[in-house]
PDB file of N, CA, C and O in Angstrom:
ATOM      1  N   UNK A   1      51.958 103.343  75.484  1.00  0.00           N
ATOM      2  CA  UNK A   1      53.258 102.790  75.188  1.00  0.00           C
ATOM      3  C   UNK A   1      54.267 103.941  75.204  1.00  0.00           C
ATOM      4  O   UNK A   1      53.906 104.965  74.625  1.00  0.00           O
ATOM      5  N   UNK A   2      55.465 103.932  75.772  1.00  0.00           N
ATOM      6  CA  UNK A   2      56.436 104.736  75.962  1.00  0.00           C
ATOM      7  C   UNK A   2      57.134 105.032  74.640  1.00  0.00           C
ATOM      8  O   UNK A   2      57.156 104.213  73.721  1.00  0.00           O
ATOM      9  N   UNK A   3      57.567 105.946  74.594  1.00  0.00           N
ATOM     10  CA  UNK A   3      58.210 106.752  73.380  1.00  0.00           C
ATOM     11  C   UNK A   3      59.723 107.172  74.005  1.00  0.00           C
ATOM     12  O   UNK A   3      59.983 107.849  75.000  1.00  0.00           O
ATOM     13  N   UNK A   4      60.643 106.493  73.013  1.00  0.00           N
ATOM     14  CA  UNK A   4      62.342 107.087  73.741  1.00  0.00           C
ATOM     15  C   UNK A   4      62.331 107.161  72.380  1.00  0.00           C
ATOM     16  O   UNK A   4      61.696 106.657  71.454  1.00  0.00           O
ATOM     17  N   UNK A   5      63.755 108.406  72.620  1.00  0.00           N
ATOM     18  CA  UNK A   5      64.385 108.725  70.988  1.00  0.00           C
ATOM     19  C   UNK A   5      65.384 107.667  71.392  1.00  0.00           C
ATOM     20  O   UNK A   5      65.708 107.012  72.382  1.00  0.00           O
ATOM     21  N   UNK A   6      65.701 107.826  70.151  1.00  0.00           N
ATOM     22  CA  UNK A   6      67.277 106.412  69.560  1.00  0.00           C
ATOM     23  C   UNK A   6      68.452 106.720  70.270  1.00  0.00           C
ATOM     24  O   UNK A   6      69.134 105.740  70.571  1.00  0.00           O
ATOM     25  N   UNK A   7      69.037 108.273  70.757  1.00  0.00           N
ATOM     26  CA  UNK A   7      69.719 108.984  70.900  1.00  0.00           C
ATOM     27  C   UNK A   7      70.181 108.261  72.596  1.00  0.00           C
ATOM     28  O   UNK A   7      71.227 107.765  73.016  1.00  0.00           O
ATOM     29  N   UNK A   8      68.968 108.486  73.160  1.00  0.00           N
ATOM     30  CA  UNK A   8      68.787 108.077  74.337  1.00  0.00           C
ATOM     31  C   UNK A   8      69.044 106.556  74.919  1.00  0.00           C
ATOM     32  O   UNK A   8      69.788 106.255  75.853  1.00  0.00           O
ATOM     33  N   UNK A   9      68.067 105.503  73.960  1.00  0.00           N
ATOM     34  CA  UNK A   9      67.812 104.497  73.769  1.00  0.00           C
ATOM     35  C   UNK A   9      69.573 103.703  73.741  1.00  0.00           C
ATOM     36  O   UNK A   9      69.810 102.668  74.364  1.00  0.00           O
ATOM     37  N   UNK A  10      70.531 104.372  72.982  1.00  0.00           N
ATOM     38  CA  UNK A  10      71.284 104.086  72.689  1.00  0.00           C
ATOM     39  C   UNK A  10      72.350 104.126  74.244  1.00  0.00           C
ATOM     40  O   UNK A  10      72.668 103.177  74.961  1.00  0.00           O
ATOM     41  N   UNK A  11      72.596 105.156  74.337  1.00  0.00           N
ATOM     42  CA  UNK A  11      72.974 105.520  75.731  1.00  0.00           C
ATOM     43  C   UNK A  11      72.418 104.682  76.989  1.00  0.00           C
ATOM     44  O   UNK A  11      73.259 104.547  77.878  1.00  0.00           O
ATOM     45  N   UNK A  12      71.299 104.159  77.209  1.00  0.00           N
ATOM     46  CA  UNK A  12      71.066 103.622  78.196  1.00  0.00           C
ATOM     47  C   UNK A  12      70.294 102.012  77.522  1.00  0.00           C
ATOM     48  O   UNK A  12      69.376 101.377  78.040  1.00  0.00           O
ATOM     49  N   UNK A  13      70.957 101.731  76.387  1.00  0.00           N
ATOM     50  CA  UNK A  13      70.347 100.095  76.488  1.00  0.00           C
ATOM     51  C   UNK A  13      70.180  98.994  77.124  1.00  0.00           C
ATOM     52  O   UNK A  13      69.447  98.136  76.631  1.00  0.00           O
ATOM     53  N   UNK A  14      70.771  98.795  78.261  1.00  0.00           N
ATOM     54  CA  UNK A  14      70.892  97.766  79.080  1.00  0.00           C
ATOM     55  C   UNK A  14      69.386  97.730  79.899  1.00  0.00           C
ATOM     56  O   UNK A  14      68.591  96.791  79.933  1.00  0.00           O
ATOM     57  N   UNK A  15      69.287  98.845  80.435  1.00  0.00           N
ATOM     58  CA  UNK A  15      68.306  99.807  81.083  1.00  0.00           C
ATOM     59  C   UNK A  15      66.601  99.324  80.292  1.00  0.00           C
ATOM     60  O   UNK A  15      65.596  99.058  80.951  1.00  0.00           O
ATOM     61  N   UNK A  16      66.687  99.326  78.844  1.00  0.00           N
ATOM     62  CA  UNK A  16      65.508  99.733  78.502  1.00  0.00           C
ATOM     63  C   UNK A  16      65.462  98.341  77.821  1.00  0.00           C
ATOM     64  O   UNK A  16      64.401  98.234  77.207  1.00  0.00           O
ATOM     65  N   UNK A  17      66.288  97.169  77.706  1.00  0.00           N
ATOM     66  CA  UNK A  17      66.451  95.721  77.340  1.00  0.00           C
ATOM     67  C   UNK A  17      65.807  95.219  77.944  1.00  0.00           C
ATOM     68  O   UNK A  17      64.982  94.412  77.515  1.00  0.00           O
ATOM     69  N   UNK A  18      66.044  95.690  79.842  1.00  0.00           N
ATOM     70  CA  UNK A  18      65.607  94.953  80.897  1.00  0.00           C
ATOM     71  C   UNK A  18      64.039  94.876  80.797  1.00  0.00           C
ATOM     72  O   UNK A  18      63.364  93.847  80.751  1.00  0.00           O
ATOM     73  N   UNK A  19      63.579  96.241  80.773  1.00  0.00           N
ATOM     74  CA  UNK A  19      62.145  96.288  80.596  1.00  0.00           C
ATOM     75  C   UNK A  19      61.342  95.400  79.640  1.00  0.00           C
ATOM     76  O   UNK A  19      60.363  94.656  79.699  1.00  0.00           O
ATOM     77  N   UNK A  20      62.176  95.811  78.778  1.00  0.00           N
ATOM     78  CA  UNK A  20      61.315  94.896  77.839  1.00  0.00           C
ATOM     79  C   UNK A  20      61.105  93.215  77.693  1.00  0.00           C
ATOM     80  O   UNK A  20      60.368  92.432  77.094  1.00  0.00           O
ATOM     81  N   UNK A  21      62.015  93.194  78.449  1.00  0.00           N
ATOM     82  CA  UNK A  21      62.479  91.372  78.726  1.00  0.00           C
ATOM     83  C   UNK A  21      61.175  91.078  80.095  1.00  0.00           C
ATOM     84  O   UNK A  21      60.616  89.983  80.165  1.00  0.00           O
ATOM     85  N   UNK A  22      60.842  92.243  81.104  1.00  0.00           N
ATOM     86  CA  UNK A  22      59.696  92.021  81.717  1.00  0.00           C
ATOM     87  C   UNK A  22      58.398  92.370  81.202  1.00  0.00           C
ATOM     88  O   UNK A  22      57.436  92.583  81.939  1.00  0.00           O
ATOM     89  N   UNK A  23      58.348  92.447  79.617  1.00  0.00           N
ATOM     90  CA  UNK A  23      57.094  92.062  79.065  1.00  0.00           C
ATOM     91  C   UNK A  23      56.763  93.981  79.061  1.00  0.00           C
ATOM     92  O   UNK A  23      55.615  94.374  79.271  1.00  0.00           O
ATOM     93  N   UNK A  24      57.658  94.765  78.858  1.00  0.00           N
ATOM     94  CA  UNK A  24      57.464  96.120  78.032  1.00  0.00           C
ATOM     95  C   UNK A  24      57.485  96.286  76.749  1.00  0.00           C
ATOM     96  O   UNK A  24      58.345  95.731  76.066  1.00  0.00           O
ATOM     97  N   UNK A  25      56.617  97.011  76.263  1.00  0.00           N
ATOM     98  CA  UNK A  25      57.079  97.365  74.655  1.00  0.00           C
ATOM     99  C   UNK A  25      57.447  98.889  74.689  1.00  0.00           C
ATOM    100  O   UNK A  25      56.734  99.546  75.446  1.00  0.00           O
ATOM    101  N   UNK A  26      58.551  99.671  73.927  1.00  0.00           N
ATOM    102  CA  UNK A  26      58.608 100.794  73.641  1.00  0.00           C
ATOM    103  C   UNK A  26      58.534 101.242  71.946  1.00  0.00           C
ATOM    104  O   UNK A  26      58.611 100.532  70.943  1.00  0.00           O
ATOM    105  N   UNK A  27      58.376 102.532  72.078  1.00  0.00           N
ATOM    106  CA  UNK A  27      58.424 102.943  70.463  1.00  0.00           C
ATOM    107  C   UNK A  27      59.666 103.288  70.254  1.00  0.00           C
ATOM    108  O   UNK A  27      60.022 104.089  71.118  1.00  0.00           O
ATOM    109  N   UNK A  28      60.250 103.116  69.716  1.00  0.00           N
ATOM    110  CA  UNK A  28      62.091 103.980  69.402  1.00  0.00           C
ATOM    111  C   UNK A  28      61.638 105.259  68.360  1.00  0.00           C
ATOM    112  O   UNK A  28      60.899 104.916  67.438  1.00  0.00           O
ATOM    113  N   UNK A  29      61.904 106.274  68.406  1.00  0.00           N
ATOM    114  CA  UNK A  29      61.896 107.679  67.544  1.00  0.00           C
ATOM    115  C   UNK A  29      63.147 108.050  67.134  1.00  0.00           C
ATOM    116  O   UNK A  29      64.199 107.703  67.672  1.00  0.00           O
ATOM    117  N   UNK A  30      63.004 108.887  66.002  1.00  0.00           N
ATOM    118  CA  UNK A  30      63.684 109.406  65.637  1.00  0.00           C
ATOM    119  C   UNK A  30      63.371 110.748  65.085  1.00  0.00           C
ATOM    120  O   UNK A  30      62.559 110.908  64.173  1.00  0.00           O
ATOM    121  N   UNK A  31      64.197 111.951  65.799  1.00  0.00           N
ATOM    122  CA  UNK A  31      63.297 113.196  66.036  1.00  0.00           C
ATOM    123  C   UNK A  31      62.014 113.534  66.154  1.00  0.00           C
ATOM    124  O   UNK A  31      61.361 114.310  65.456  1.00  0.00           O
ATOM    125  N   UNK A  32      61.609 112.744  67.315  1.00  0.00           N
ATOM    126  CA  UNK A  32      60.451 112.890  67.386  1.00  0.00           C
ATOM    127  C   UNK A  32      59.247 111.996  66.691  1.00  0.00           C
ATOM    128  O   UNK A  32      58.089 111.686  66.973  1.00  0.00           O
ATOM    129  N   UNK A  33      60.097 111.783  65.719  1.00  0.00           N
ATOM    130  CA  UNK A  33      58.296 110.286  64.907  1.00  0.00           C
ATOM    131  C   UNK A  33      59.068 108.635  65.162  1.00  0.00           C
ATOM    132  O   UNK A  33      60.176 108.100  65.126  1.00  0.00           O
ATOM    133  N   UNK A  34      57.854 108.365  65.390  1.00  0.00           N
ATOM    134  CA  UNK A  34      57.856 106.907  65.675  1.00  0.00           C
ATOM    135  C   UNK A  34      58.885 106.237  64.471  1.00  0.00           C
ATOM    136  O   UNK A  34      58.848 106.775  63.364  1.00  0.00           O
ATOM    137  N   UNK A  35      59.826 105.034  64.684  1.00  0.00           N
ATOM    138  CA  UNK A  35      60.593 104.854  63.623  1.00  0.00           C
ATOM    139  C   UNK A  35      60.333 103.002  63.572  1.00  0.00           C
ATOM    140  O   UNK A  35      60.198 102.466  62.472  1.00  0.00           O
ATOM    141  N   UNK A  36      60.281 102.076  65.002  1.00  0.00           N
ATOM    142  CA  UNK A  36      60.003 100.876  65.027  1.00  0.00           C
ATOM    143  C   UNK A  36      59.364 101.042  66.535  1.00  0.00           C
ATOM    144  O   UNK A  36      59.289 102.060  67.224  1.00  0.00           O
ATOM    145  N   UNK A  37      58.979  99.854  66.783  1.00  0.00           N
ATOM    146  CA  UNK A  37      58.822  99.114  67.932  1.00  0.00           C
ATOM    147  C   UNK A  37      59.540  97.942  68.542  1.00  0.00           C
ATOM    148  O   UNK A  37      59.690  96.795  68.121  1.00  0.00           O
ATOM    149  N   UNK A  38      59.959  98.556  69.691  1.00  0.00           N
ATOM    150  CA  UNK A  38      60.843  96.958  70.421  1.00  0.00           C
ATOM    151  C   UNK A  38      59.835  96.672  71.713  1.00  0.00           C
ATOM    152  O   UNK A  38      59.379  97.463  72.539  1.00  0.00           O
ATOM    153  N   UNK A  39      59.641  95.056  71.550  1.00  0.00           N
ATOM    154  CA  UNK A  39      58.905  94.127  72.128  1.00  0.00           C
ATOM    155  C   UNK A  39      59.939  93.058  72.407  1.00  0.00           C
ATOM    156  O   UNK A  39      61.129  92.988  72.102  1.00  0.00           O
ATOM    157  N   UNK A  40      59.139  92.249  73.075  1.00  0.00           N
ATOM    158  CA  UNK A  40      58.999  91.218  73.699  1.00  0.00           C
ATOM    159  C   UNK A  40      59.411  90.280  72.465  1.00  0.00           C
ATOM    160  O   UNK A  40      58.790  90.418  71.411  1.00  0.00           O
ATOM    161  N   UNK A  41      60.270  89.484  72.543  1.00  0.00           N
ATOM    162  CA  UNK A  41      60.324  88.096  71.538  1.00  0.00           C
ATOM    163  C   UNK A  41      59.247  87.339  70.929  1.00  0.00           C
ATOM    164  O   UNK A  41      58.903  87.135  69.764  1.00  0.00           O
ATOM    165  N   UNK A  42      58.689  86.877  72.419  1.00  0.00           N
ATOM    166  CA  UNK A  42      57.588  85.883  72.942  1.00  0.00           C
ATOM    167  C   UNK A  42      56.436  86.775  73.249  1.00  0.00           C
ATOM    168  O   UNK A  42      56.001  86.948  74.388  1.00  0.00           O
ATOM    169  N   UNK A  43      55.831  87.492  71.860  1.00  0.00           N
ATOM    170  CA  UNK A  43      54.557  88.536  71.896  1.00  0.00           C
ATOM    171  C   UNK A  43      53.206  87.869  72.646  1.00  0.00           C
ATOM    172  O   UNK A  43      52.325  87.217  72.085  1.00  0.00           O
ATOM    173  N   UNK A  44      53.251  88.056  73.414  1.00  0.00           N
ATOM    174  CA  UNK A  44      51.962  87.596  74.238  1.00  0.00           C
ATOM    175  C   UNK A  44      50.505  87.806  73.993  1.00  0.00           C
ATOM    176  O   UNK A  44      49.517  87.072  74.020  1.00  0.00           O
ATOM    177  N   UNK A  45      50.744  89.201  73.716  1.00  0.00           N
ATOM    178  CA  UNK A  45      49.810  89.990  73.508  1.00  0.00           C
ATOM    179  C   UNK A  45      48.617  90.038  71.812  1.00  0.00           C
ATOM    180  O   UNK A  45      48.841  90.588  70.734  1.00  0.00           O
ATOM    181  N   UNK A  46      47.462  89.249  72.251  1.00  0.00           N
ATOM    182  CA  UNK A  46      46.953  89.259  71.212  1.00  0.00           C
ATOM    183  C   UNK A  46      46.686  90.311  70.263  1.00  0.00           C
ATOM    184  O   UNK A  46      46.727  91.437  70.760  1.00  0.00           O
ATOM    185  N   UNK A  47      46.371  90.237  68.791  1.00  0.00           N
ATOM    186  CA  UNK A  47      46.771  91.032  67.939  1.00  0.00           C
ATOM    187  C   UNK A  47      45.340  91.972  68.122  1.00  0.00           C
ATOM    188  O   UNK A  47      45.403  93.104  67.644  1.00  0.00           O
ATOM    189  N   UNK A  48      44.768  91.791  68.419  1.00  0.00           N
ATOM    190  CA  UNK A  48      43.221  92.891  68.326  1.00  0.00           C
ATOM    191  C   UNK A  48      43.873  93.966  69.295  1.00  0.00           C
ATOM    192  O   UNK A  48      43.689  95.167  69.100  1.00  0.00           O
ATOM    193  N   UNK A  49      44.746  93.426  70.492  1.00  0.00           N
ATOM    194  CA  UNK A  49      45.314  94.418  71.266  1.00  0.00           C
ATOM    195  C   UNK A  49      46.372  95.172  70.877  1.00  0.00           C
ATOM    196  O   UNK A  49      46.327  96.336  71.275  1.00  0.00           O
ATOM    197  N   UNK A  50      47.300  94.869  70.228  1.00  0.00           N
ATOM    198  CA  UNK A  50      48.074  95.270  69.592  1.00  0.00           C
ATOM    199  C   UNK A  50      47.606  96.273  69.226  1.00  0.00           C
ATOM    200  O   UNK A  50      47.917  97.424  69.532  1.00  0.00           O
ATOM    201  N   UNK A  51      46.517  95.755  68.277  1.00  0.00           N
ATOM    202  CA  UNK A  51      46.006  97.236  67.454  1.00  0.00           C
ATOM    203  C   UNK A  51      45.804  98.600  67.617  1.00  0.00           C
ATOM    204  O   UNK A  51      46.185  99.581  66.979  1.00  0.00           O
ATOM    205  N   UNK A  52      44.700  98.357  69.223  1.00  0.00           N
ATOM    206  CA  UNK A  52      44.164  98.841  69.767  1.00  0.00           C
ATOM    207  C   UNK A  52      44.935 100.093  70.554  1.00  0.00           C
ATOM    208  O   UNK A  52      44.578 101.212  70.921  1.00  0.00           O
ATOM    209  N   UNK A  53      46.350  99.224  70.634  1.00  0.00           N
ATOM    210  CA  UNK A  53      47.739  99.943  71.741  1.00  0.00           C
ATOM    211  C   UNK A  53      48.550 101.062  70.426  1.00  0.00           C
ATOM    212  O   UNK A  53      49.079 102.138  70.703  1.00  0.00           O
ATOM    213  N   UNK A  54      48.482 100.601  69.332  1.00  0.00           N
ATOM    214  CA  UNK A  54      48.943 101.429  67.882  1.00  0.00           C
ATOM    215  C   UNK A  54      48.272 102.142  67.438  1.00  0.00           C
ATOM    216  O   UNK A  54      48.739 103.003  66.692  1.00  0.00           O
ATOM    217  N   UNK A  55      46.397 102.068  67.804  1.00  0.00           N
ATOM    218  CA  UNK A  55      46.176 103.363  67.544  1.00  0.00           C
ATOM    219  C   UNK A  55      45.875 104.458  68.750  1.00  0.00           C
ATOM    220  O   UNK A  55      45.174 105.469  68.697  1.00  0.00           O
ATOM    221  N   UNK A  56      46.416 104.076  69.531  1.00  0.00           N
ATOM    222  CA  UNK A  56      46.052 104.804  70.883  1.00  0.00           C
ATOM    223  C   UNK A  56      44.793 104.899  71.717  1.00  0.00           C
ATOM    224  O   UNK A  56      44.385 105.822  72.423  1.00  0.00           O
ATOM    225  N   UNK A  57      44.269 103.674  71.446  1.00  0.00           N
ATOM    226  CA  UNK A  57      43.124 103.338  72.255  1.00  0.00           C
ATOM    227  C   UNK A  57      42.849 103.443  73.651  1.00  0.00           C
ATOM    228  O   UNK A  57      42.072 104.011  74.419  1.00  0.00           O
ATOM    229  N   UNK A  58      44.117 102.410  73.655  1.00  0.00           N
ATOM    230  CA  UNK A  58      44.339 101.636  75.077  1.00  0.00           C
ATOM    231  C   UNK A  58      45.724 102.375  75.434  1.00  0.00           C
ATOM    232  O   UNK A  58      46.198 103.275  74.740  1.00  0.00           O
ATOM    233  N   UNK A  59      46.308 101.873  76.607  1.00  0.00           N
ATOM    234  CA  UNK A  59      48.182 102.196  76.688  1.00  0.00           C
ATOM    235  C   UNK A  59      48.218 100.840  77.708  1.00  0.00           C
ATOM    236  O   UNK A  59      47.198 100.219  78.004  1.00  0.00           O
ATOM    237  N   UNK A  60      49.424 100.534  78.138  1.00  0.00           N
ATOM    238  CA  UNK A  60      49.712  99.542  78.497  1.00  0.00           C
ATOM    239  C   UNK A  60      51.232  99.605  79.185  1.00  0.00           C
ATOM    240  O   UNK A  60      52.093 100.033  78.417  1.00  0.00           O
ATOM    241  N   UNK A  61      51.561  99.340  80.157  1.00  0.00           N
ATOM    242  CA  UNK A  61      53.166  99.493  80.554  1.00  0.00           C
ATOM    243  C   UNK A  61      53.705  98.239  81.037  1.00  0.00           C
ATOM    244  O   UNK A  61      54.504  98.255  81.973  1.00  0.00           O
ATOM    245  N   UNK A  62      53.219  96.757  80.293  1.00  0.00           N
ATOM    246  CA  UNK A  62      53.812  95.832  81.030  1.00  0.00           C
ATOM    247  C   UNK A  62      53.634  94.987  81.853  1.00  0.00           C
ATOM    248  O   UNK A  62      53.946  93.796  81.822  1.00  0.00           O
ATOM    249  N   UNK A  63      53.024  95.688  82.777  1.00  0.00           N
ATOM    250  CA  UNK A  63      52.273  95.288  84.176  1.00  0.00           C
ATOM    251  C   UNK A  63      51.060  94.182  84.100  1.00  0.00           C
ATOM    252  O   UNK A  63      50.178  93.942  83.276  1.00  0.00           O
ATOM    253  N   UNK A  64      51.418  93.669  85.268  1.00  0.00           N
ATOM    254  CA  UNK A  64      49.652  93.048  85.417  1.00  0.00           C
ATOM    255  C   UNK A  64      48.619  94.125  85.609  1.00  0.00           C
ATOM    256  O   UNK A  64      49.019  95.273  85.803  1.00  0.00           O
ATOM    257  N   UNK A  65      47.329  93.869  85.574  1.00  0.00           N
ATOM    258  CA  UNK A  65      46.642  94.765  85.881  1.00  0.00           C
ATOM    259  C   UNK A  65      46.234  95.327  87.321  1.00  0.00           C
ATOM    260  O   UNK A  65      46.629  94.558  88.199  1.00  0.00           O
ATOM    261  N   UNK A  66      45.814  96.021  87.631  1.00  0.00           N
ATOM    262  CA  UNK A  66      46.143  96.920  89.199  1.00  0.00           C
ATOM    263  C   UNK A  66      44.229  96.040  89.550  1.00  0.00           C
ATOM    264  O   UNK A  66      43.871  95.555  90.623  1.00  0.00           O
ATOM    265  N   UNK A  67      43.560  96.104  88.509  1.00  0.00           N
ATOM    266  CA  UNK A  67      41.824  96.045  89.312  1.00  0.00           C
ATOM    267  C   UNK A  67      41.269  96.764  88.889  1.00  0.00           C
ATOM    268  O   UNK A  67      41.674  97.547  88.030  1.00  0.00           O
ATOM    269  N   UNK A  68      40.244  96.727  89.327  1.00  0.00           N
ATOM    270  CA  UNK A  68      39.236  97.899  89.412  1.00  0.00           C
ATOM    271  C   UNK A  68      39.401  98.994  90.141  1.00  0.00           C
ATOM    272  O   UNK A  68      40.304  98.748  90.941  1.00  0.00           O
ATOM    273  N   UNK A  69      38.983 100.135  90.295  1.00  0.00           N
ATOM    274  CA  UNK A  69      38.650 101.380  91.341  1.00  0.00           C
ATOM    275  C   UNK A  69      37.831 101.638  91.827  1.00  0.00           C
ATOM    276  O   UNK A  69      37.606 102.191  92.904  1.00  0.00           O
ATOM    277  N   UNK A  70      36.883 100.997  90.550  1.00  0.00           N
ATOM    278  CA  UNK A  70      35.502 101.187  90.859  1.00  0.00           C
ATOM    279  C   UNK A  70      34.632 100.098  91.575  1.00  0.00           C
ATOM    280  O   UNK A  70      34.895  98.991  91.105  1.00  0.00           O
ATOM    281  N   UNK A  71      33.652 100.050  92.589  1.00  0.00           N
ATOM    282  CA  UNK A  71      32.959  99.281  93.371  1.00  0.00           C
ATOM    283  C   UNK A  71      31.845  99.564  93.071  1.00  0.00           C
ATOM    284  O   UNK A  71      31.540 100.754  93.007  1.00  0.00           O
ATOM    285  N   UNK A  72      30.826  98.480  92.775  1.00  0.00           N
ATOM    286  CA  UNK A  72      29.150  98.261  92.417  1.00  0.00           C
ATOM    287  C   UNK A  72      28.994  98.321  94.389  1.00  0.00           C
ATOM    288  O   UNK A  72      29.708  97.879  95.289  1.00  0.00           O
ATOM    289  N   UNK A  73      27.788  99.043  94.372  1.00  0.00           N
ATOM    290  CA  UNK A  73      27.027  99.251  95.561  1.00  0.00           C
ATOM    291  C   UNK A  73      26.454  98.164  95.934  1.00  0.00           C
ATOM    292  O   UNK A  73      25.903  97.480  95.072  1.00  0.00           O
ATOM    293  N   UNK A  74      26.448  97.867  96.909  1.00  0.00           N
ATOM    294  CA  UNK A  74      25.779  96.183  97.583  1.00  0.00           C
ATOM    295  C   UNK A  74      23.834  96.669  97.998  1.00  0.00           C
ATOM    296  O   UNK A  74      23.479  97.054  99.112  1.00  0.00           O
ATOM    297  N   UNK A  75      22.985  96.522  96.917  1.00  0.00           N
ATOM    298  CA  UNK A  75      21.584  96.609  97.390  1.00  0.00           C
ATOM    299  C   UNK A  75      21.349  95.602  98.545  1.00  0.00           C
ATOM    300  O   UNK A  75      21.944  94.567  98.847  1.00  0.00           O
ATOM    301  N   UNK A  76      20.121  96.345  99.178  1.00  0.00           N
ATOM    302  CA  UNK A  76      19.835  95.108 100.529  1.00  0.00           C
ATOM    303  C   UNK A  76      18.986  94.227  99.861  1.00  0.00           C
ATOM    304  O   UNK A  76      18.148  94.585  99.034  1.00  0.00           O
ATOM    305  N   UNK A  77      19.234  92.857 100.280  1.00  0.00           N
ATOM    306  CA  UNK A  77      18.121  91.616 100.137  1.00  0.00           C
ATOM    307  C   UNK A  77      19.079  91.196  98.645  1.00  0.00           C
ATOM    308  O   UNK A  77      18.723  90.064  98.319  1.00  0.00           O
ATOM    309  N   UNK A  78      20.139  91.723  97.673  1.00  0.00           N
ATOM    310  CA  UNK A  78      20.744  90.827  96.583  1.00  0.00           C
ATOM    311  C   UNK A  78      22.168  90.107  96.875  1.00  0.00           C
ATOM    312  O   UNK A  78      23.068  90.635  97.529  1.00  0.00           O
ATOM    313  N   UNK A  79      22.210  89.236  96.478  1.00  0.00           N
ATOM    314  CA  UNK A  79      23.161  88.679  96.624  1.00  0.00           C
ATOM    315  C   UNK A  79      24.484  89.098  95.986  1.00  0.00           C
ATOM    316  O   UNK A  79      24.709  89.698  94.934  1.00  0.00           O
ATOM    317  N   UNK A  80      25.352  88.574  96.991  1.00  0.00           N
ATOM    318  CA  UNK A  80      27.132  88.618  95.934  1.00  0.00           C
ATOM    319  C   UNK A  80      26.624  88.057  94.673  1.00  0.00           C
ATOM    320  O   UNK A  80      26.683  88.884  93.763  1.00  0.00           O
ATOM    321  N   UNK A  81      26.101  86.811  94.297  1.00  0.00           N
ATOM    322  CA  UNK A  81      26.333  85.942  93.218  1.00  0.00           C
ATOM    323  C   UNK A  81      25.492  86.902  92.062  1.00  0.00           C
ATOM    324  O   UNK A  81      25.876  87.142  90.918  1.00  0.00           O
ATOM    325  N   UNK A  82      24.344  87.332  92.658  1.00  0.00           N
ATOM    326  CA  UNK A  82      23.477  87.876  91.461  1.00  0.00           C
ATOM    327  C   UNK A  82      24.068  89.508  90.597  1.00  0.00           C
ATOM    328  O   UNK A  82      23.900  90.078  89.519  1.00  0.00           O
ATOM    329  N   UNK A  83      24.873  89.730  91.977  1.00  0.00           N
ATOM    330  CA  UNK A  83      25.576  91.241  91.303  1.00  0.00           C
ATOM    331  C   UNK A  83      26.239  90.783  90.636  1.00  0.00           C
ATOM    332  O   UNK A  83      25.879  90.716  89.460  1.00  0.00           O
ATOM    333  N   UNK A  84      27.884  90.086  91.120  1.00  0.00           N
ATOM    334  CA  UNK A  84      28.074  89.413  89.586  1.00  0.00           C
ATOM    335  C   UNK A  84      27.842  89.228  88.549  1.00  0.00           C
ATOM    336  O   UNK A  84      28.707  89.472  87.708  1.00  0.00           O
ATOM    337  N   UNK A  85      26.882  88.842  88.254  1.00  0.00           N
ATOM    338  CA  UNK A  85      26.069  87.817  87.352  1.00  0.00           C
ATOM    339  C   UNK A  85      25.475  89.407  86.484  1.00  0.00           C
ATOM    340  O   UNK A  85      25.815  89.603  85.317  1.00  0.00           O
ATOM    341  N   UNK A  86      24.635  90.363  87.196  1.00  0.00           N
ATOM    342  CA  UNK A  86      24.644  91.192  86.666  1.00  0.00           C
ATOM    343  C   UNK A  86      25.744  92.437  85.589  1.00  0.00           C
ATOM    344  O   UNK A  86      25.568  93.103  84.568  1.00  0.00           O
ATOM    345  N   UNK A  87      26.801  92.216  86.507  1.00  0.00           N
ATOM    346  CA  UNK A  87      27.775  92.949  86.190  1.00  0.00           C
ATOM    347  C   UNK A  87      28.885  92.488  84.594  1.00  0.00           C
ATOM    348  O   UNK A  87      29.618  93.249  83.964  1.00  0.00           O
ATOM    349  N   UNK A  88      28.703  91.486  84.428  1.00  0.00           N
ATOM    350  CA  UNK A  88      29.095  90.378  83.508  1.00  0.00           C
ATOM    351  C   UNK A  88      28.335  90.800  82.526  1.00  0.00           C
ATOM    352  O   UNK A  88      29.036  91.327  81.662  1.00  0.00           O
ATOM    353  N   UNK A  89      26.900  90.808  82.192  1.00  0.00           N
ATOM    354  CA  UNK A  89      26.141  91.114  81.141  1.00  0.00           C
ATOM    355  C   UNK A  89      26.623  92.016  80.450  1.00  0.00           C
ATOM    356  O   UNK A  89      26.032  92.407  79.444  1.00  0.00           O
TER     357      UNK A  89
END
């Protein structure tokens, strides 16, 4: 989650409204320490995630998610369905 000071925040609000209206959250600071959080109205985001994003688990910018990077190797003689099926477990 992005970190702007107030200073800034203030100066370019229109800017950092927009984002957040496309489903951004930022931290607002003040010299440097976290002071609130501005979100989304309509919090989407379930609360286990939340959590997870507050203690710096996870990070998150908004976005849908991009995928994977990573690709499971195709053995000979298994199927699409059974890798799946494996990969799920």
């Amino acid at each position: 989650m992005e970190q702007v000071g107030i200073r800034k925040m203030k100066t370019s609000l229109s800017h950092y409204i927009k984002r957040v209206k496309q489903g951004e959250s930022l931290i607002i600071t003040e010299r440097g320490r976290p002071v609130t959080r501005l979100m989304p109205a309509e919090n989407k985001i379930p609360p286990n995630i939340t959590a997870m994003l507050d203690k710096g688990l996870a990070s998150w910018a908004g976005g849908k998610p991009l995928g994977a990077n990573k690709y499971l190797p195709v053995q000979k003689g298994r199927s699409i369905a059974s890798i799946v099926e494996e990969a799920r477990r």
